[in-house]
N, C-alpha and C positions, 0 to 999 in steps of 0.2 A: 203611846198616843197612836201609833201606826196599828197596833193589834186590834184598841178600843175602835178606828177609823172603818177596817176591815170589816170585821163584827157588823159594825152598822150598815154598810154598805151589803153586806151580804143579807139583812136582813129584809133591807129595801127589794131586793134580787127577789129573795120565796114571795114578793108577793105581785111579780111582773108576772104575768103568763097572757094567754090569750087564743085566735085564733086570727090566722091570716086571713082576707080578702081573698085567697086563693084557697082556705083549707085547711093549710097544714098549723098545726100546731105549734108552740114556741111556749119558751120560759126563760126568763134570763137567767135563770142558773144551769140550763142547757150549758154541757161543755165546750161543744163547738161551737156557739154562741158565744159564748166567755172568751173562748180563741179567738173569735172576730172581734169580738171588742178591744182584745189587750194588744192584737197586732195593728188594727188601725188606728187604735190611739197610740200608740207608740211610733209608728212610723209617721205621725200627723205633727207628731211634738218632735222629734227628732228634726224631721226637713225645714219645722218651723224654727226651731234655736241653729242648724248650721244656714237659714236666711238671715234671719233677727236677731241671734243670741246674743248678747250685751255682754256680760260676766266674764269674757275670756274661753280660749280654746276647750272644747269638748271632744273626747274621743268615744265615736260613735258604739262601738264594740264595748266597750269601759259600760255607754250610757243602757245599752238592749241589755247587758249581764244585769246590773242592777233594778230594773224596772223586771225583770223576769224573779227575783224576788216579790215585787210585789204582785206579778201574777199568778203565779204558785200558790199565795196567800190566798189570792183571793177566788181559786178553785181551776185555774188554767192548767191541760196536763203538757207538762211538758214544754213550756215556754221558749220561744228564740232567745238566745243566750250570747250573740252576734249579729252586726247587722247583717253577712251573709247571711243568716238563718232566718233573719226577721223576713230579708226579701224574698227565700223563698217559701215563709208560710204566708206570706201575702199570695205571692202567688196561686197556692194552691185555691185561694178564697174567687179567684176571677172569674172563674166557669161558673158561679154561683150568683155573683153581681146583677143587678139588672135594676133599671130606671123603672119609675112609677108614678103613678100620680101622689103618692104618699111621699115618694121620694120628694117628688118638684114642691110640693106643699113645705114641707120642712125647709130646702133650700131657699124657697122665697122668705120664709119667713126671717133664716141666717140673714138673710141679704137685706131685709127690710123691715125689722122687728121694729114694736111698736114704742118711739122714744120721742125722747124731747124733739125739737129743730135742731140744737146746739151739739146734743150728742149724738142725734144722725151722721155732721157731718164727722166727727173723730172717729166715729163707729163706721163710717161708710169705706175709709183709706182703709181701714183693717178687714175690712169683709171683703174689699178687691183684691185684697194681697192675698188673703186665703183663696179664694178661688182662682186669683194667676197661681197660687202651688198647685194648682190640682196635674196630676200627667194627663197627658192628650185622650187616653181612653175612656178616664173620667171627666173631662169635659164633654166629652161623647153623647156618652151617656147621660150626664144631666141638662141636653143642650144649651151648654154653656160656651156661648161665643167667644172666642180666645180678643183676645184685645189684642193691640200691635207691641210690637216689642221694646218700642219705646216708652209707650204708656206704662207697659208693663213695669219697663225700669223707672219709672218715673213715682210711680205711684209706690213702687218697693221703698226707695230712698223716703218718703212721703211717713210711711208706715215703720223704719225704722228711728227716724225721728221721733214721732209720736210714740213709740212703745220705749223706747229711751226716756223721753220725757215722763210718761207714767209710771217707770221706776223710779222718779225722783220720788214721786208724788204721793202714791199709793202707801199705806199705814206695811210695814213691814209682816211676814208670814208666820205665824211659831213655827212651822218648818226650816224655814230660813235661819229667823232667832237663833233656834235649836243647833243649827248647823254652821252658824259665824261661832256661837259660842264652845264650840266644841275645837273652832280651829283656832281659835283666840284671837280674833280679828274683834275688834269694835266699832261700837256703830257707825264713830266717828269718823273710821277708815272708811270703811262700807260708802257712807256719806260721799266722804269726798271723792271715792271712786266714780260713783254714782253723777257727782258734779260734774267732773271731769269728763263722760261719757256725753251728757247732755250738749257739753260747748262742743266737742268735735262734731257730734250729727250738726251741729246749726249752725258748722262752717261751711 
């Protein structure tokens, strides 16, 4: 399933290209391009499970080695294989960074995509928790007013509730499936794990 996934995904890729508003050229099967994508998605998902993660303890180092198989796969040279290594191929990407009108276009829309009323407001706790994760340089840059530190915690606890509650909810992943059933865990456990997690946030 993960080979078949790739495949597809790659295929999607040969047919991204384009030219920039400035010029230069792009393709998403560009490697360095592929490098940006698999380090900031990987460090976006990491910061996001050691805020929110529900499931129990993750060790970070553990989490970058294995996601660097999936970048490998998917044409990355040479992947972060630690979270030292993740922070410093981020790093290397900063002197490159920069705000835009394209940029702010996409963040508004994160921030305000076009929904029900009902699930604006579920969608809104979560779109404020993403962008209190951002570090200070990226709020910078997307002139993105930091909120006060209160609000900040307030609205975390807010969003880890609700993301709790939508693991009760949500139809289970064949990834997941695949991967309870390999550890021999049942749904049933699973479940009541799940229950379990729900009452503590909504104490």
């Amino acid at each position: 399933m993960a080979e078949k996934t790739v495949r597809a995904i790659g295929r999607v890729h040969q047919q991204v290209s384009g030219i920039d508003p400035d010029g230069r050229p792009y393709s998403a099967t560009d490697p360095t391009l592929l490098a940006w994508v698999h380090v900031a998605l990987i460090d976006s998902m990491l910061e996001a499970y050691l805020r929110f993660g529900t499931n129990g303890p993750l060790d970070a180092d553990d989490y970058v080695a294995d996601m660097a198989v999936v970048g490998a796969a998917m044409g990355v040279l040479d992947p972060p294989r630690s979270q030292a290594e993740l922070d410093e191929a981020f790093a290397t990407f900063l002197p490159d960074l920069t705000g835009s009108a394209q940029v702010n276009d996409v963040r508004r829309f994160v921030l305000a995509p076009p929904l029900s009323a009902p699930a604006r407001l579920g969608y809104g706790v979560l779109a404020r928790a993403a962008e209190d994760s951002l570090q200070p340089w990226a709020s910078t840059m997307l002139d993105s007013p930091r909120r006060s530190p209160r609000a900040e915690a307030a609205n975390a606890r807010a969003a880890s509730a609700l993301l709790t509650t939508l693991q009760v909810a949500l139809v289970e992943s064949p990834a997941r499936a695949a991967a309870r059933d390999r550890l021999g865990v049942s749904a049933e456990h699973m479940d009541a794990l799940r229950a379990e997690r729900v009452a503590r946030s909504a104490r």
